[in-house]
DSSP file (Angstrom, degrees, kcal/mol; ACC not computed):
  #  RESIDUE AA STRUCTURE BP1 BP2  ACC     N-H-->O    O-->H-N    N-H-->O    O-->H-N    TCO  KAPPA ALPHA  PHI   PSI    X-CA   Y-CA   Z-CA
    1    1 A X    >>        0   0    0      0, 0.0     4,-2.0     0, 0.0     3,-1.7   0.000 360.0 360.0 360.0 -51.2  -56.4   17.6  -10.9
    2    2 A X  H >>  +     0   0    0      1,-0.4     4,-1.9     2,-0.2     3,-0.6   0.951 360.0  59.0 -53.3 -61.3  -57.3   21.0  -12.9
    3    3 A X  H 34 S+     0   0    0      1,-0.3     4,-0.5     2,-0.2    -1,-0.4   0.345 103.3  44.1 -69.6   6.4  -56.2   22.7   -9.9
    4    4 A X  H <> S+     0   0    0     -3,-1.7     4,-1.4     2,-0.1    -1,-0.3   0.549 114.3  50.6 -83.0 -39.0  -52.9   21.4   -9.8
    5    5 A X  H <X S+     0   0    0     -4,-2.0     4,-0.9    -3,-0.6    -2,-0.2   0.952 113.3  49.2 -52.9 -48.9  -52.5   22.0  -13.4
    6    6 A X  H  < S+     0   0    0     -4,-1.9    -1,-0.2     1,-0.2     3,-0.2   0.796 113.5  41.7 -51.3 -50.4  -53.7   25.3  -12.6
    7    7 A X  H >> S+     0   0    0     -4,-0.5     3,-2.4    -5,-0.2     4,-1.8   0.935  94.0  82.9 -73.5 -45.4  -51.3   26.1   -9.6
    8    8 A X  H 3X S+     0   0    0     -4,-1.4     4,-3.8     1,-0.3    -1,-0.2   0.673  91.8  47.7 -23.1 -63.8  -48.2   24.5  -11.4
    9    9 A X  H 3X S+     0   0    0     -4,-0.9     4,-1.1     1,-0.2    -1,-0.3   0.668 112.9  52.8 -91.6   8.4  -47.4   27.9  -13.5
   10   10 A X  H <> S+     0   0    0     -3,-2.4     4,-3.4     2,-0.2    -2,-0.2   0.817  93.1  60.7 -35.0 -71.1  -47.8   29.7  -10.6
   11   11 A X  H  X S+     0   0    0     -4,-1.8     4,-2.9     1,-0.3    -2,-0.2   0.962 112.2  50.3 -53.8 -48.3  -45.5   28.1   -8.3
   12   12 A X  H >X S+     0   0    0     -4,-3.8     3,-1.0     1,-0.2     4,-0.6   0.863  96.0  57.9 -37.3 -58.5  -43.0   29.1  -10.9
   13   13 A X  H 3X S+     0   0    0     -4,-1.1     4,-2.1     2,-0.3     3,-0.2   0.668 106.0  53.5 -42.9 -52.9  -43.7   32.0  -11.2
   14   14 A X  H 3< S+     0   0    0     -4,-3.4    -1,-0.2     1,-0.2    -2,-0.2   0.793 112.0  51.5 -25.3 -56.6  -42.9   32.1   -7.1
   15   15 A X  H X< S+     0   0    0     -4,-2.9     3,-1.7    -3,-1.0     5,-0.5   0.883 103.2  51.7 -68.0 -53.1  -39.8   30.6   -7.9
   16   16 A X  H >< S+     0   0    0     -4,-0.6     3,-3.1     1,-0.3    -2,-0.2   0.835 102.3  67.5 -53.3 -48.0  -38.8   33.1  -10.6
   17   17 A X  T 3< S+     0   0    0     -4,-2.1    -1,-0.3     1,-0.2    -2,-0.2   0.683  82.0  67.1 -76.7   5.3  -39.5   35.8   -8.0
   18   18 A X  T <  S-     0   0    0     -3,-1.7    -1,-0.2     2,-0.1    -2,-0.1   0.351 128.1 -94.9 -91.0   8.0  -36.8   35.1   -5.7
   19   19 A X  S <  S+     0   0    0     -3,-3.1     2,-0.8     1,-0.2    -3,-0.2   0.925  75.2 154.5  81.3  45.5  -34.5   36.2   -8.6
   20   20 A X        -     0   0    0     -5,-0.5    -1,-0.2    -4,-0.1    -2,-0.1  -0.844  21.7-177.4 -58.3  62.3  -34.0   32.7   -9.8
   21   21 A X     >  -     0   0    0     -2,-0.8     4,-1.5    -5,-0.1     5,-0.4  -0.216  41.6-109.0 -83.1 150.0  -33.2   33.0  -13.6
   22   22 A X  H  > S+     0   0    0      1,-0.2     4,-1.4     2,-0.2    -1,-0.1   0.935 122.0  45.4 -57.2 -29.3  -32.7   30.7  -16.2
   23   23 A X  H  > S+     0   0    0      2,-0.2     4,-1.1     3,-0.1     5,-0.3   0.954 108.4  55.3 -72.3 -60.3  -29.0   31.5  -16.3
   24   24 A X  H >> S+     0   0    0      1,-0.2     3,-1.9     2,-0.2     4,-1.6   0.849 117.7  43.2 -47.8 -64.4  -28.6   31.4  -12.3
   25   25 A X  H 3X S+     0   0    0     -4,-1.5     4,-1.3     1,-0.3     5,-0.2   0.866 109.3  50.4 -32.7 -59.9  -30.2   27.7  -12.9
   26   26 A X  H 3X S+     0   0    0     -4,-1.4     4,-2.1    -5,-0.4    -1,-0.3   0.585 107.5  57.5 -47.7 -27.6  -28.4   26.7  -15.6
   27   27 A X  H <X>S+     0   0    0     -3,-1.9     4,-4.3    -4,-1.1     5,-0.6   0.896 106.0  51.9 -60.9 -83.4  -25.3   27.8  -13.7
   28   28 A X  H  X5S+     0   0    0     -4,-1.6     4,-1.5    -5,-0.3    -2,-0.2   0.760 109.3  45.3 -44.3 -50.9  -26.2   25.5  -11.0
   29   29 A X  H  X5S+     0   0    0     -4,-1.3     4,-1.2     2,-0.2     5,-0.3   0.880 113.2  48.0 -59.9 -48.8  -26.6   22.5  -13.0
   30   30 A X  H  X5S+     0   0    0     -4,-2.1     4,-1.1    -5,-0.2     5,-0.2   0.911 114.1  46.0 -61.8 -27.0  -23.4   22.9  -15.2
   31   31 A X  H  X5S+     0   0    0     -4,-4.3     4,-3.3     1,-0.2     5,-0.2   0.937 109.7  57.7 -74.2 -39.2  -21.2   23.5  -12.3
   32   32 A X  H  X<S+     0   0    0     -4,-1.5     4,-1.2    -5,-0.6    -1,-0.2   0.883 116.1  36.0 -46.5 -38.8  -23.1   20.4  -10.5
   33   33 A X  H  X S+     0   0    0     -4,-1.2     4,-3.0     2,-0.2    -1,-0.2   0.816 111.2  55.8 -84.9 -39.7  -22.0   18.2  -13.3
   34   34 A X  H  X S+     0   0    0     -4,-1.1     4,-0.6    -5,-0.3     3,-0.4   0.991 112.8  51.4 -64.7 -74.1  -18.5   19.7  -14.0
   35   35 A X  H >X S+     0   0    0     -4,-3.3     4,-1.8     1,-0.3     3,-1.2   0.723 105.7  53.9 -50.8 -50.6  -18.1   18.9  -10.2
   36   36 A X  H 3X S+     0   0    0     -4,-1.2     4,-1.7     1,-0.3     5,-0.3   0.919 106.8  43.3 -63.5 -57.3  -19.1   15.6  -10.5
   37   37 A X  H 3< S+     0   0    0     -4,-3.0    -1,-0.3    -3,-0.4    -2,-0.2   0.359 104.9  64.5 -90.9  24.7  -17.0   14.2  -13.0
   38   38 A X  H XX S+     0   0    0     -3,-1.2     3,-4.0    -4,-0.6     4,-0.6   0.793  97.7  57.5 -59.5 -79.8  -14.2   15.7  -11.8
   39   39 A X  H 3< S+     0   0    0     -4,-1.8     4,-0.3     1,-0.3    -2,-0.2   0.407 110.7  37.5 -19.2 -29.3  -14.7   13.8   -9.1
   40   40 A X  T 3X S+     0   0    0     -4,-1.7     4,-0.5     2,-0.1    -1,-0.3   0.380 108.4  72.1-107.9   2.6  -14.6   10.4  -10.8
   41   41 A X  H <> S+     0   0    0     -3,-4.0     4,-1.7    -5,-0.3    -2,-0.2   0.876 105.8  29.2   2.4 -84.0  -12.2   12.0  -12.7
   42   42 A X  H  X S+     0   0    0     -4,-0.6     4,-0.9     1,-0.2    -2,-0.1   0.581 112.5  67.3 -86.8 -16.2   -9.7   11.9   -9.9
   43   43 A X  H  > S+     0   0    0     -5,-0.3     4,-2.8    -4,-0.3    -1,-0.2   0.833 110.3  39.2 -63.5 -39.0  -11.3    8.6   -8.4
   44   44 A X  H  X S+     0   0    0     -4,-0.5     4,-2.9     2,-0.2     5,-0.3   0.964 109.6  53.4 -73.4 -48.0  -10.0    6.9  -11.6
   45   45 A X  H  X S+     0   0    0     -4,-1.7     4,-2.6     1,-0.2    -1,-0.2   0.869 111.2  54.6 -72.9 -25.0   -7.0    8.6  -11.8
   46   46 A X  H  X S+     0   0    0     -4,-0.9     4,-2.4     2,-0.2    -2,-0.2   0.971 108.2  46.6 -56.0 -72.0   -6.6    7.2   -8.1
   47   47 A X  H  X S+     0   0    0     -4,-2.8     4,-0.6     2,-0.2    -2,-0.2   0.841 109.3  49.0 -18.6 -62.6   -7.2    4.0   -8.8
   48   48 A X  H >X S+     0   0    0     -4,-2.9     4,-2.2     2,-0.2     3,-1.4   0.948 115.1  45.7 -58.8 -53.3   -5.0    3.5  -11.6
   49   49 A X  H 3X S+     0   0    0     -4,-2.6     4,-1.2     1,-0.3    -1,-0.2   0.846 113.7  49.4 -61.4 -24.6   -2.2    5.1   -9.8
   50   50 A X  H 3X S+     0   0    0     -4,-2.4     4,-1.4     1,-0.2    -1,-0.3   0.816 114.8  44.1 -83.3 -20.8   -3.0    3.0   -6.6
   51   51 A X  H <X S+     0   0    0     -3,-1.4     4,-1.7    -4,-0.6    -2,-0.2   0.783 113.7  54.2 -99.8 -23.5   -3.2   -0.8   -9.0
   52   52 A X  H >X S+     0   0    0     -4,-2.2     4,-1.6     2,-0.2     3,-0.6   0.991 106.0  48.5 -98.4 -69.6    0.2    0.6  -10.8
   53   53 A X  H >X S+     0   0    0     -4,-1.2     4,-3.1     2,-0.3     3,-1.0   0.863 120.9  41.9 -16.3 -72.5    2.3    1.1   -6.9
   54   54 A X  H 3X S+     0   0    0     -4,-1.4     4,-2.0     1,-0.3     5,-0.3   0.943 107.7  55.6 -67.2 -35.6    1.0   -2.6   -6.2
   55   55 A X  H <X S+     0   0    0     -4,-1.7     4,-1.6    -3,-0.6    -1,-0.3   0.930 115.9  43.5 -61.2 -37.6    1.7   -4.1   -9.7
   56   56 A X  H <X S+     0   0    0     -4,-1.6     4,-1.6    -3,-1.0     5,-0.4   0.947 112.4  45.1 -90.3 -43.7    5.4   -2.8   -9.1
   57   57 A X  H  X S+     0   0    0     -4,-3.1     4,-2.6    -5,-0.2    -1,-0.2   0.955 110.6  56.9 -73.7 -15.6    6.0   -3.7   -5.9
   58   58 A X  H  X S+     0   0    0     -4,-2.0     4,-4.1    -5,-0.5    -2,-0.2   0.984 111.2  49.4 -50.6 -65.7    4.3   -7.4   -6.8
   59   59 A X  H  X S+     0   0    0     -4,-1.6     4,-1.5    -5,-0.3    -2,-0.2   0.924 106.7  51.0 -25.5 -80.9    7.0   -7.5   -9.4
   60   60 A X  H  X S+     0   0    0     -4,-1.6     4,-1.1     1,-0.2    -2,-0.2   0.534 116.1  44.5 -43.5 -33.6    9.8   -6.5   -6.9
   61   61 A X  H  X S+     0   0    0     -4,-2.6     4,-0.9    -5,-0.4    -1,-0.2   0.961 112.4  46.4 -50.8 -64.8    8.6   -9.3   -4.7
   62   62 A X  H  X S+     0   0    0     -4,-4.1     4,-2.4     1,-0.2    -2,-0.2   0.854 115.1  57.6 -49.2 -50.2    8.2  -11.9   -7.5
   63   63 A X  H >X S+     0   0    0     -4,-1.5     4,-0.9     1,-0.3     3,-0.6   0.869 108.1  39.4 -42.3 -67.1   11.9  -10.6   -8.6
   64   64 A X  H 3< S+     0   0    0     -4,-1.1    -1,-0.3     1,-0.2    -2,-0.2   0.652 107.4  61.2 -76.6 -24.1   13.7  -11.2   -5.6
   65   65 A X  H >X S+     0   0    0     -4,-0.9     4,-1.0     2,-0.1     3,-0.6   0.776 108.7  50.9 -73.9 -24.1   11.9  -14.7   -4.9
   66   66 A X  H <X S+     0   0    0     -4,-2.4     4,-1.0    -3,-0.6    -2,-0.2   0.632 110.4  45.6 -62.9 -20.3   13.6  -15.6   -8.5
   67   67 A X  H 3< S+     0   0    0     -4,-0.9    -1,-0.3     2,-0.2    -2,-0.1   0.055 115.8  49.3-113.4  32.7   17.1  -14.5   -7.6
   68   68 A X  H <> S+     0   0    0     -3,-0.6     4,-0.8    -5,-0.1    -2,-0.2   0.376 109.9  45.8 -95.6 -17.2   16.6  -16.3   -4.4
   69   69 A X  H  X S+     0   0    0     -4,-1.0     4,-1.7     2,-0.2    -2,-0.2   0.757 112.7  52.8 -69.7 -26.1   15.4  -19.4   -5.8
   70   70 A X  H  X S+     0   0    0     -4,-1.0     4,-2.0     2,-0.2    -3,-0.1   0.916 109.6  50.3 -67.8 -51.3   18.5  -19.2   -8.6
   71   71 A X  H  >>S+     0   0    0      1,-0.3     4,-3.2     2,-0.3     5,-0.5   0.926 112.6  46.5 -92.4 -29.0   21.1  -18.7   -5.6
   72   72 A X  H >X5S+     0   0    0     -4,-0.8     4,-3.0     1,-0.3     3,-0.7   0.994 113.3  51.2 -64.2 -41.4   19.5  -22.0   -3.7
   73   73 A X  H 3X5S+     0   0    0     -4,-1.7     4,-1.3     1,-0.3    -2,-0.3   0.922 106.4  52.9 -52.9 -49.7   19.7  -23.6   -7.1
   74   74 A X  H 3<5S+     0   0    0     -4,-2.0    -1,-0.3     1,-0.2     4,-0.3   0.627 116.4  38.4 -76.4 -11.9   23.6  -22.7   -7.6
   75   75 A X  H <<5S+     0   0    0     -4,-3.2     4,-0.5    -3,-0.7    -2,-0.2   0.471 108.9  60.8-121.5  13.1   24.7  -24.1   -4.3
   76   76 A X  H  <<S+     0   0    0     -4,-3.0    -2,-0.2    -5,-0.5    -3,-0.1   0.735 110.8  46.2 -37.6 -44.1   22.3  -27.1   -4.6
   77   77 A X  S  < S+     0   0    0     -4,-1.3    -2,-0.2    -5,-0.3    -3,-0.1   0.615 109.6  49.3 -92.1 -10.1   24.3  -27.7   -7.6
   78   78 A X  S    S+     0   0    0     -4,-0.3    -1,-0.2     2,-0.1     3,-0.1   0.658  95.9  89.9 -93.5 -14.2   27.7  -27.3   -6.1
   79   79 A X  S    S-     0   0    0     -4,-0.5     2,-0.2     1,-0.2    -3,-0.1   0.012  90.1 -98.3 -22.7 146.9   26.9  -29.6   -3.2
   80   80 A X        -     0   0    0      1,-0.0     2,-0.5     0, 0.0    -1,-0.2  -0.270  33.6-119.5 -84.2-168.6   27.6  -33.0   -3.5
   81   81 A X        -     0   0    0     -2,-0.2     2,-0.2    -3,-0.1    -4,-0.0  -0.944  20.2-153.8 -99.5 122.1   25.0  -35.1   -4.4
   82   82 A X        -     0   0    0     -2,-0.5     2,-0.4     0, 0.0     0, 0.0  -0.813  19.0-133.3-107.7 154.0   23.9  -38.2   -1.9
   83   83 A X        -     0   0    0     -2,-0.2     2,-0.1     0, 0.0    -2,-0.0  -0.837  25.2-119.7-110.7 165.1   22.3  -41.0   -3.5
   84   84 A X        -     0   0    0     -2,-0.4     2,-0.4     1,-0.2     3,-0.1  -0.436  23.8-108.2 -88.9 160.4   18.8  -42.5   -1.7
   85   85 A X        -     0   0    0      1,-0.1    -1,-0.2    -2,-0.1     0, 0.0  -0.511  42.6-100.7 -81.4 131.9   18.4  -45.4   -0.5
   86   86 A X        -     0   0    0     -2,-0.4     2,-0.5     1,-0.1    -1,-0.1  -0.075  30.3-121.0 -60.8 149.9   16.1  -47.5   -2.5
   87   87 A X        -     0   0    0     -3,-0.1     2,-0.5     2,-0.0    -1,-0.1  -0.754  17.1-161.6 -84.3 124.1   12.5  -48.2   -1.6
   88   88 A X        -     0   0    0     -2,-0.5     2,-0.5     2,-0.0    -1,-0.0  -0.847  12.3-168.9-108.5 147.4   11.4  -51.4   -1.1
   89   89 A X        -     0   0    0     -2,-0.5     2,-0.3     4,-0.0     3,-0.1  -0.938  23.3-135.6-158.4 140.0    7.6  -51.9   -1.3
   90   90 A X        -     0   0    0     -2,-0.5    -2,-0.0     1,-0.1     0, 0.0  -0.485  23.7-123.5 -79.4 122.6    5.8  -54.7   -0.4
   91   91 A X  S    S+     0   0    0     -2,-0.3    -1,-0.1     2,-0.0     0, 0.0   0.985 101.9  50.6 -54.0 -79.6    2.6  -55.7   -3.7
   92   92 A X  S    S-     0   0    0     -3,-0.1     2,-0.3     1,-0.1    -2,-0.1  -0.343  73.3-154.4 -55.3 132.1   -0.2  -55.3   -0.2
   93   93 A X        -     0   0    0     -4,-0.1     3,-0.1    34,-0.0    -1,-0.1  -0.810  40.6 -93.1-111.9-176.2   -0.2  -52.9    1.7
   94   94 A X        -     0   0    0     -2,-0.3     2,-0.2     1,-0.1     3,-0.1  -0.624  54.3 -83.1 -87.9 164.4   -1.8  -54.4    5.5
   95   95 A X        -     0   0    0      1,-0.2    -1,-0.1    31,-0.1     3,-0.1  -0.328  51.4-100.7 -60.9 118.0   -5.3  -54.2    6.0
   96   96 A X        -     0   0    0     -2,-0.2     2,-0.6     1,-0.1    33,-0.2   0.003  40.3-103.2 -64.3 151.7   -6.4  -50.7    7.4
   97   97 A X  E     -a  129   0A   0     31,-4.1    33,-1.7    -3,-0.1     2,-0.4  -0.863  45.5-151.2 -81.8 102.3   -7.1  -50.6   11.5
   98   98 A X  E     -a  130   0A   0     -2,-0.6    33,-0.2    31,-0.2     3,-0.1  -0.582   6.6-131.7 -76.9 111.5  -11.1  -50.7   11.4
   99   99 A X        -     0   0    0     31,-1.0     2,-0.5    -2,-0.4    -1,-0.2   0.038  37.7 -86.9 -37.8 171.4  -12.8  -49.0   14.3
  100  100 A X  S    S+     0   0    0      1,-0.2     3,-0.1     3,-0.0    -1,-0.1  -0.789 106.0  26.6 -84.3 139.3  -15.6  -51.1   16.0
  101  101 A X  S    S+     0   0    0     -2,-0.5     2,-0.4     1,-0.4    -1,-0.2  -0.080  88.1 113.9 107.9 -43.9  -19.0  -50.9   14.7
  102  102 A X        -     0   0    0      1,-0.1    -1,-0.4    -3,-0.1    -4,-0.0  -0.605  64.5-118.3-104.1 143.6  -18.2  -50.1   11.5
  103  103 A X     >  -     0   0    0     -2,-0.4     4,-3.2    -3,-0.1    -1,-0.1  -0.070   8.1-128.5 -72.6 152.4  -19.0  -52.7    8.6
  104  104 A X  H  > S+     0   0    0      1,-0.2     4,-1.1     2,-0.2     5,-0.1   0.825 106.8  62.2 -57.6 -35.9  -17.0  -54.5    6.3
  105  105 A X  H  > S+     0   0    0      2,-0.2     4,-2.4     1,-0.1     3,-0.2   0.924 104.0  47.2 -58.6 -58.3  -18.8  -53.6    3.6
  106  106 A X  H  > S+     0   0    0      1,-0.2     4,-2.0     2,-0.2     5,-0.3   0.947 104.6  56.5 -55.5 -48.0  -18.1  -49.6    4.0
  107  107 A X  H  X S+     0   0    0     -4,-3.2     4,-0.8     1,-0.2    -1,-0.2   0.740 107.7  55.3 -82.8   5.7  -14.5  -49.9    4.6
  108  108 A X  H  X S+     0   0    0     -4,-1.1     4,-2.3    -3,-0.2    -2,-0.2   0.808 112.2  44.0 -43.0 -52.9  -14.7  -51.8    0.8
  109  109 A X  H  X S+     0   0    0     -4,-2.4     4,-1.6    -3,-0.2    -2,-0.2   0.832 117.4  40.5 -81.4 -21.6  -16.2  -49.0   -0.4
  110  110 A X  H  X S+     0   0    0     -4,-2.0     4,-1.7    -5,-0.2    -1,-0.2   0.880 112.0  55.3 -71.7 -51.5  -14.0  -46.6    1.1
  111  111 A X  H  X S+     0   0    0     -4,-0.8     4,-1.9    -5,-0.3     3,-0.2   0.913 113.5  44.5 -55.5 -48.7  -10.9  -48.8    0.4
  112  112 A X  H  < S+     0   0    0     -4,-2.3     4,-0.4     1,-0.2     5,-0.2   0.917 110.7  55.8 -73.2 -75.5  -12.0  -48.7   -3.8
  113  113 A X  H  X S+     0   0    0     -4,-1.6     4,-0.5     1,-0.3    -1,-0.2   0.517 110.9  41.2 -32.5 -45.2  -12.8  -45.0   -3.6
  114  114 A X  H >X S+     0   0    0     -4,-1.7     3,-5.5    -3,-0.2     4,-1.2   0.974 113.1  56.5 -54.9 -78.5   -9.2  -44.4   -2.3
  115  115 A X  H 3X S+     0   0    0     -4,-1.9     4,-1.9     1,-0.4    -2,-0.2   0.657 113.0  40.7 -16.7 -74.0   -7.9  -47.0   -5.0
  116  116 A X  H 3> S+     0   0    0     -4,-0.4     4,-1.0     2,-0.2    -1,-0.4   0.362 105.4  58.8 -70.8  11.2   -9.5  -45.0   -7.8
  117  117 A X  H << S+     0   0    0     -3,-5.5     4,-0.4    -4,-0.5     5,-0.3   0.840 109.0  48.8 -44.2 -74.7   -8.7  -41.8   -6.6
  118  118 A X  H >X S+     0   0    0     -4,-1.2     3,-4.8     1,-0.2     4,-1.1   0.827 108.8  53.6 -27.0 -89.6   -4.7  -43.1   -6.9
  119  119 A X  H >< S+     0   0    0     -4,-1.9     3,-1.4     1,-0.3    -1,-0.2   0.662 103.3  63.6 -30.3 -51.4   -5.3  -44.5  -10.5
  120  120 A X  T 3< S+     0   0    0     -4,-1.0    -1,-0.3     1,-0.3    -2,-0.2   0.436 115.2  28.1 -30.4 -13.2   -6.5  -41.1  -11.3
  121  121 A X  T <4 S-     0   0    0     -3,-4.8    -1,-0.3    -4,-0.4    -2,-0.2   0.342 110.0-110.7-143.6 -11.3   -3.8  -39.9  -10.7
  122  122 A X  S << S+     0   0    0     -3,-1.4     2,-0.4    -4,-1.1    -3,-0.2   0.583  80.8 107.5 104.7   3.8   -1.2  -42.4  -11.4
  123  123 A X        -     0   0    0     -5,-0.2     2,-0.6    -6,-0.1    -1,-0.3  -0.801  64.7-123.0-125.8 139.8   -0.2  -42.9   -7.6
  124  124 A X        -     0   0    0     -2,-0.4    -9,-0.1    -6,-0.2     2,-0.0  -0.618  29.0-172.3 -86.8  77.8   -0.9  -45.9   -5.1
  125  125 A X        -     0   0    0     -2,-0.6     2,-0.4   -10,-0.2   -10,-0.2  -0.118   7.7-154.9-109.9 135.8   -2.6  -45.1   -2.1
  126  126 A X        -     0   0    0    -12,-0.1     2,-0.3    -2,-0.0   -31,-0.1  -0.980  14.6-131.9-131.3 147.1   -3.2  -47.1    0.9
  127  127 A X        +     0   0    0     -2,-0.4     3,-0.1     1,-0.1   -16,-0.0  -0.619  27.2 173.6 -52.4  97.4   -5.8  -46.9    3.3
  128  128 A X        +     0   0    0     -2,-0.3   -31,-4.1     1,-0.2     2,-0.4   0.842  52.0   4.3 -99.8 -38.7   -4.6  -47.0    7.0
  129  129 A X  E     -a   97   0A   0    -33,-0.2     2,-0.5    -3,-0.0    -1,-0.2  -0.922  44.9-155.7-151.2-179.7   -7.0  -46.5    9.0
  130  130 A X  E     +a   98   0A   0    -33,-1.7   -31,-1.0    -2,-0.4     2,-0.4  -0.906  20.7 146.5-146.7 121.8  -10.8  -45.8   10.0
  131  131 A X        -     0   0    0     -2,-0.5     2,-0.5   -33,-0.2   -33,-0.0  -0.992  43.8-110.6-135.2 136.9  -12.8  -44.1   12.9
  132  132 A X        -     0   0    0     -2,-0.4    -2,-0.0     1,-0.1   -30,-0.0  -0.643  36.4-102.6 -92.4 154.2  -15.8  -42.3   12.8
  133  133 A X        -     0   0    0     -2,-0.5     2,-0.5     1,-0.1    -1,-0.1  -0.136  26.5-126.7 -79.4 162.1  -16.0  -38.9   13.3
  134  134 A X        -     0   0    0     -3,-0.0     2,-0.3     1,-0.0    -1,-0.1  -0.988  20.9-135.3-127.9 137.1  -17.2  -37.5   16.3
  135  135 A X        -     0   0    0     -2,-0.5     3,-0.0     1,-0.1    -1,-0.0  -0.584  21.2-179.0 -44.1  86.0  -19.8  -35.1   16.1
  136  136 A X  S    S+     0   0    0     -2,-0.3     2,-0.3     1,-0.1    -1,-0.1   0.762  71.4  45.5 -96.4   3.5  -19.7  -32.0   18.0
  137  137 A X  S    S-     0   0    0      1,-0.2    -1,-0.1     2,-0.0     5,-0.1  -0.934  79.5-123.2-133.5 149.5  -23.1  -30.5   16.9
  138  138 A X        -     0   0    0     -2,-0.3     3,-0.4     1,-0.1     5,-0.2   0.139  37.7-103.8 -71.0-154.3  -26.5  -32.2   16.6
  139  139 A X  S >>>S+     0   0    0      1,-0.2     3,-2.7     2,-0.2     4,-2.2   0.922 122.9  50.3 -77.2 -64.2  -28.4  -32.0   12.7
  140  140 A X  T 345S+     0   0    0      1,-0.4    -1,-0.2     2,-0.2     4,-0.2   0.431 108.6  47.2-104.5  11.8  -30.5  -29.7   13.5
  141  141 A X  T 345S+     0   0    0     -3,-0.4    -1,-0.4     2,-0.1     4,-0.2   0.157 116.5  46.6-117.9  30.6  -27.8  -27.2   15.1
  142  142 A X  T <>5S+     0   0    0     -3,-2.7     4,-2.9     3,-0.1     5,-0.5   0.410 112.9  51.7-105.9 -28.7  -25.4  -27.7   11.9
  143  143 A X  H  X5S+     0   0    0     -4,-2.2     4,-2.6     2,-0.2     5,-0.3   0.990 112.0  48.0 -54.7 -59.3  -28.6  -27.1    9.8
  144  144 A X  H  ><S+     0   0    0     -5,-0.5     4,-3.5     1,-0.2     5,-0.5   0.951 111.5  45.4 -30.2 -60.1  -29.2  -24.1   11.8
  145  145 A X  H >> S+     0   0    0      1,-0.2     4,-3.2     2,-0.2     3,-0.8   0.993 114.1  49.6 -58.6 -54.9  -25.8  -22.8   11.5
  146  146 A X  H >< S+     0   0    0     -4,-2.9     3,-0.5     1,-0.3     4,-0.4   0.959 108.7  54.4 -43.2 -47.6  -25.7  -23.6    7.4
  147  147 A X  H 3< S+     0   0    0     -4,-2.6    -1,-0.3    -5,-0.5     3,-0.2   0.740 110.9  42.2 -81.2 -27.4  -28.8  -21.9    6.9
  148  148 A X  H << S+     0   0    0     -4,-3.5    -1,-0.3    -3,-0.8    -2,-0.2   0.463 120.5  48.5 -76.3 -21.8  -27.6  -18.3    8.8
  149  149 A X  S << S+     0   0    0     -4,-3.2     2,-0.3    -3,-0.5    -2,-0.2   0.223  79.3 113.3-109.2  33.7  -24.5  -18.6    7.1
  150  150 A X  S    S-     0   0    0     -4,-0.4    -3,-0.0    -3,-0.2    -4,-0.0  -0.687  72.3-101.4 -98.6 139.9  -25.2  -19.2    4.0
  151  151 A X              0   0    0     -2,-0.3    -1,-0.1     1,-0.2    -2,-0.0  -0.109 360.0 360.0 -81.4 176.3  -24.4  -16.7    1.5
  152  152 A X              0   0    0     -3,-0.1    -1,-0.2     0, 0.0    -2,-0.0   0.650 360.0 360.0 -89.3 360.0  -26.9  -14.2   -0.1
């Protein structure tokens, strides 16, 4: 350890003798820095200028999808008007087509699930039909797959 202490102002010394001065260093490092933030310097100024080019033409897009929605809108409104034919609907709606196999009990629970989804939302929703899915991978090659694609 004393010999490393020892060698240490040496080595400098080495260094100093290849005409290596404290100004030529000093040199090195301020131009090294100077360089560098120029460089993110002109990375910024790159940036900006590249988000400002997309922000206008985003604009110019948005712009011209308003004046095309306006023009559909002014000859919607000089069109005549048809009026629809009323909806008749029925209190029941029929009883969803059940696969085989599958219990009465599930397509209850399936049938309420819908139901309160609808209320949530104010809508009435009917239930038409049921099959179970068919399965193109076994568990343990969708476990695989989740577990290698899963994000870090």
């Amino acid at each position: 350890m004393n010999e490393l202490l020892n060698t240490a102002p040496e080595l400098m010394l080495k260094g100093s003798e290849k005409g290596l001065g404290g100004g030529t260093i000093t040199s090195v490092v301020v131009t090294g820095i100077v360089v560098v933030f120029i460089g993110l310097i002109l990375l910024i100024l790159f940036v900006s200028i590249y988000g400002k080019v997309f922000d206008t033409i985003n604009k110019n897009k948005a712009a011209k999808a308003k004046a095309e929605a306006e023009a559909k809108l002014k000859e919607a409104a000089k069109g005549e008007v048809k009026p629809m034919a009323p909806v008749i609907r029925s209190e029941q709606a029929p009883p969803p087509e059940v696969e085989d196999g599958i219990e009465e009990e599930i397509v209850a629970v399936i049938a309420a699930a819908i139901a309160a989804m609808g209320a949530a939302g104010g809508k009435k929703l009917a239930l038409r039909s049921i099959k179970t899915a068919k399965g193109s991978r076994s568990a343990w090659a969708s476990a695989g797959i989740a577990e290698n694609t899963r994000p870090f």
